[in-house]
C-alpha positions, -999 to +999 in steps of 0.1 A: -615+291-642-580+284-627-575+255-606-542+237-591-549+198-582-529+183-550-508+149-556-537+130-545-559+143-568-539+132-595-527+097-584-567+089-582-570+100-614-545+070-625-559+044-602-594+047-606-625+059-630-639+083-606-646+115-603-607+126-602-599+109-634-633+133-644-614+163-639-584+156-657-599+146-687-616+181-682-583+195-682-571+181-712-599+190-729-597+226-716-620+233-699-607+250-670-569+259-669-551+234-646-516+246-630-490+224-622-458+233-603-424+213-599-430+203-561-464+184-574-452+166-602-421+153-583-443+141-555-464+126-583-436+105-602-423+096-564-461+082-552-466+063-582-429+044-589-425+041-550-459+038-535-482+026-564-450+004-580-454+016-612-431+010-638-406+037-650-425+036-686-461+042-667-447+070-647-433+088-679-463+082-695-484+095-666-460+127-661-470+136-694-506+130-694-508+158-663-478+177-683-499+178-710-533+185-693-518+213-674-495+244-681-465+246-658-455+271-634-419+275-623-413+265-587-426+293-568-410+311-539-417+297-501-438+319-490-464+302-472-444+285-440-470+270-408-501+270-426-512+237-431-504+213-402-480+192-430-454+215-441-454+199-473-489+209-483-471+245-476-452+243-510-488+229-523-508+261-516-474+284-526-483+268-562-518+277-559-510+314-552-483+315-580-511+300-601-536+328-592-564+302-590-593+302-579-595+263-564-570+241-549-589+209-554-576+182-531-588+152-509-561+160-484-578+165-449-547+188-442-554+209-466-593+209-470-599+218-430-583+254-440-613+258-466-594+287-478-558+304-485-553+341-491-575+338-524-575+303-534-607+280-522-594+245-512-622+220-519-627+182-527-628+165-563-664+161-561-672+199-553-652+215-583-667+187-605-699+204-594-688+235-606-697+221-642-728+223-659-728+191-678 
């Protein structure tokens, strides 16, 4: 299974012991393949030193957690222009494609209200966490 996690996904998994921090500990234990693209992680170090106030040794130490958790994609092309009603969610689901996965899993209401993209099913933390058996 292939999945691509929006920004929000992954600052929840930092902030609080839910169900997002959940899936990336899946990730890192491999048990899906997680795809992560430059546009995401950027916005990820931004959100937590700027919005969260993290400190520059927490976001380096986060960055690699994901890094680590996930194999990197170069920055795909911009293909995907007027989808989502934020354009920057576009660059979002042009990783997801690149990825060839199977989920984008977000909590973005942007995002989620499209349900799907070309091949990719966009749903919430808590539905692909259903996908598991355990």
């Amino acid at each position: 299974m292939r999945a691509v996690f929006d920004t929000n996904v992954l600052i929840a998994a930092f902030i609080s012991d839910g169900v997002c921090a959940k899936l990336l500990s899946r990730a890192r234990k491999r048990q899906f393949d997680l795809f992560i693209c430059p546009f995401i992680v950027g916005e990820f170090e931004r959100i937590l030193s700027k919005k969260i106030k993290a400190s520059n040794a927490e976001v380096k130490s986060a960055t690699e957690l994901v890094l680590e958790a996930a194999k990197p994609l170069p920055a795909p092309g911009r293909e995907t222009k007027g989808v989502s009603r934020d354009p920057d969610d576009d660059n979002v689901l042009d990783c997801a494609v690149a990825a060839k996965a199977g989920y984008l899993v977000t909590g973005d209401s942007d995002l989620l209200v499209l349900k799907s993209h070309k091949v990719v099913k966009i749903i919430p933390p808590r539905d692909f966490e259903l996908l598991f058996n355990d």
